[in-house]
C-alpha positions as CSV (number, residue, x, y, z in Angstrom):
1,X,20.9,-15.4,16.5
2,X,22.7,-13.1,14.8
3,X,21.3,-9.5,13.7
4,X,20.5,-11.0,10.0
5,X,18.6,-14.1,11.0
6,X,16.7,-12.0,12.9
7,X,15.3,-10.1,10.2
8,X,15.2,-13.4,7.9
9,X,12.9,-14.6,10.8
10,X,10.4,-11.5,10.8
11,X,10.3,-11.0,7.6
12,X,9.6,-14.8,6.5
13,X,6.7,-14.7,9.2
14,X,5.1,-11.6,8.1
15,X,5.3,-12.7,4.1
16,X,3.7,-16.1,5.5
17,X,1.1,-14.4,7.1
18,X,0.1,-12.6,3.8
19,X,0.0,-16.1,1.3
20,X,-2.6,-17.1,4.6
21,X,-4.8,-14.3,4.0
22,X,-4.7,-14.6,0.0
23,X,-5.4,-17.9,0.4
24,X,-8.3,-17.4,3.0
25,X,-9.4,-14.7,0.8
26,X,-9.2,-17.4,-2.3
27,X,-11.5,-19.8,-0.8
28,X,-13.8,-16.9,0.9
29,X,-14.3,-16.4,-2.9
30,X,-14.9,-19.5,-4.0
31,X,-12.1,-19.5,-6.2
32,X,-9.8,-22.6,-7.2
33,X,-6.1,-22.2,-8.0
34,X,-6.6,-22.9,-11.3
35,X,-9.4,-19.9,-11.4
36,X,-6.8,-17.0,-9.9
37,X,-4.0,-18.4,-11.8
38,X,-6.0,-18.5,-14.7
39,X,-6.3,-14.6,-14.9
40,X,-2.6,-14.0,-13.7
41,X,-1.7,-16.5,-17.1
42,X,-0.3,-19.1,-14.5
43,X,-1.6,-22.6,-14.6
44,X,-3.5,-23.7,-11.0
45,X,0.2,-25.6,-10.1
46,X,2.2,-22.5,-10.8
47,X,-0.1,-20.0,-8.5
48,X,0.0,-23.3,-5.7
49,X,3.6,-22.6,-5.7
50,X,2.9,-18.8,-5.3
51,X,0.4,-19.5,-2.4
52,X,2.5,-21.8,-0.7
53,X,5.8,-19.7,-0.2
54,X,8.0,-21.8,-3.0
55,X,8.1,-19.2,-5.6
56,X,7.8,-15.2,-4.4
57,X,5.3,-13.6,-5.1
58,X,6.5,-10.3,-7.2
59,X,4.3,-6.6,-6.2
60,X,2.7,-6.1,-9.5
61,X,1.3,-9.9,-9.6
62,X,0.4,-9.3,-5.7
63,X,-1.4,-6.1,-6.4
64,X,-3.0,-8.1,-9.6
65,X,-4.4,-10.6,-7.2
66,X,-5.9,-8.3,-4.7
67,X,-7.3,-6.7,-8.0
68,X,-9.0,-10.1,-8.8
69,X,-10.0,-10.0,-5.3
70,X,-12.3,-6.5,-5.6
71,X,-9.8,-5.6,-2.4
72,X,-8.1,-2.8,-2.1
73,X,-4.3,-2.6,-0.5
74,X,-5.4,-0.7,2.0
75,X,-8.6,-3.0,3.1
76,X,-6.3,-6.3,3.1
77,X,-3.6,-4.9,5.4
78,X,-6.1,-3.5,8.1
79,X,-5.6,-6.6,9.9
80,X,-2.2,-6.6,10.4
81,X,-1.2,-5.0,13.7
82,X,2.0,-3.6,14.1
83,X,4.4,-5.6,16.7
């Protein structure tokens, strides 16, 4: 693989692994779709499309979500372990 696939590679599993914890975190609270897309002014199939990797998911609407959450940047990245 060359250099810039690499990258593509790591950087496509890390986003993936953070639409799997906003989408644990979704159902943890009891939330639908159509609830967190709701308050982002997104119907439910727009913020499906957000959760499963077909549209990107911008900073400010990420940091909106972990707002909506009650989670802090800081509390939904102490999972991840540096590689």
């Amino acid at each position: 693989m060359k250099r810039k696939d690499w990258t593509s590679f790591f950087v496509k599993k890390e986003y993936h692994a953070i639409l799997v914890k906003l989408i644990s975190m979704r159902t943890e609270k009891r939330l639908t779709r159509s609830n967190v897309g709701e308050r982002l002014n997104l119907s439910g199939t727009a913020y499906s499309k957000i959760e499963n990797g077909h549209v990107k998911l911008d900073m400010p609407r990420f940091l909106f979500i972990l707002k909506i959450f009650d989670i802090t940047v800081e509390e939904f990245f102490k999972d991840f372990k540096e590689k």
